[in-house]
C-alpha positions in Angstrom: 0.0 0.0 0.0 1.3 3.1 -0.8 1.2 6.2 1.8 -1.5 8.5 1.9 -1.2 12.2 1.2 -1.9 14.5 4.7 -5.4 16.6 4.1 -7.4 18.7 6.8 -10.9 18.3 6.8 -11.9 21.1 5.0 -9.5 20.4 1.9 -11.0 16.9 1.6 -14.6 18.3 1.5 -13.7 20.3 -1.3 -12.5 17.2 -3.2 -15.0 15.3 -2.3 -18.0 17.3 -3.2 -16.3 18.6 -6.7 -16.0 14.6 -7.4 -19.3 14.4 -6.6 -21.2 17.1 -8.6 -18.7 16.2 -11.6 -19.8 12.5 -11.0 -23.7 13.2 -10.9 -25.4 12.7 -14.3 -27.9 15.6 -12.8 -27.5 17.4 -9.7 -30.0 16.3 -7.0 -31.6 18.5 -4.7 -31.8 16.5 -1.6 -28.1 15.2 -1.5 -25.2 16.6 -0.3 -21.4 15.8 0.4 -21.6 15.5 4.4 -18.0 16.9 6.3 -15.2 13.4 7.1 -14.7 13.5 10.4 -11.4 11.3 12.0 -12.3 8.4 13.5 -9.8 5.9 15.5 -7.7 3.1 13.1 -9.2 0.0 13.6 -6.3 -1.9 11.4 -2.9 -1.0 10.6 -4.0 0.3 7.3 -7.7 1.3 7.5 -8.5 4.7 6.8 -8.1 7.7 9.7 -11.5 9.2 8.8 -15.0 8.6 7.3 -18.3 10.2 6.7 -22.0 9.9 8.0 -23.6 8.9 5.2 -27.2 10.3 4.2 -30.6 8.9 3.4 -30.3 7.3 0.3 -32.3 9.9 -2.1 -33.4 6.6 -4.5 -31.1 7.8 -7.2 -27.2 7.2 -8.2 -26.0 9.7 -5.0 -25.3 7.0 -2.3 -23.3 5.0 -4.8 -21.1 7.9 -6.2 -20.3 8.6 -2.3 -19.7 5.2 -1.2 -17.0 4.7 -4.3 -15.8 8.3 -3.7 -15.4 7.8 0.3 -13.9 4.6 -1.0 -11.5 5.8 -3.2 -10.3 8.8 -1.2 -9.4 6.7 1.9 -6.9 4.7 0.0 -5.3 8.1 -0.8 -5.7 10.5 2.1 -4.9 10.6 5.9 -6.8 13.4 7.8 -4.5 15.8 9.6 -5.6 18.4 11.9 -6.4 21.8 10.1 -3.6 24.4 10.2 -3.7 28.2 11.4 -3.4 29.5 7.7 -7.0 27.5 7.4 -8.4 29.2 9.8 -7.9 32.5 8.9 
């Protein structure tokens, strides 16, 4: 496995909800790119953070996120977010 890049929080959102609404075949009005929060490593090489996912809307939404969330935790740790971030 290869290292993960450091991200804070709010850079990750970005990512992820870009990926998203460039995923979506139509932008839906009920679904939205929820904040990854760090969470405690279960194994070695499990991901440092994750999301609460929403209420699946019935459309392609909760499958986009699930591969995005998926694909994302392969390739970034969560770090805390830095003073410049703040500002």
């Amino acid at each position: 496995m290869k290292p993960r890049t450091d991200i804070t929080p709010a850079r990750l959102y970005l990512l992820l909800n870009r990926e998203f609404t460039l995923r979506q075949s139509r932008r839906c009005p009920a679904c939205v790119v929820p904040m990854p929060f760090r969470v405690d490593r279960l194994e070695p090489d499990a991901a440092n953070w994750e999301v609460l996912f929403p209420a699946d809307c019935g459309g392609e939404c909760a499958a986009i996120l699930q591969e995005l969330v998926a694909e994302h935790q392969e390739a970034y740790e969560l770090v805390p977010p830095t003073e410049d971030e703040d500002r």
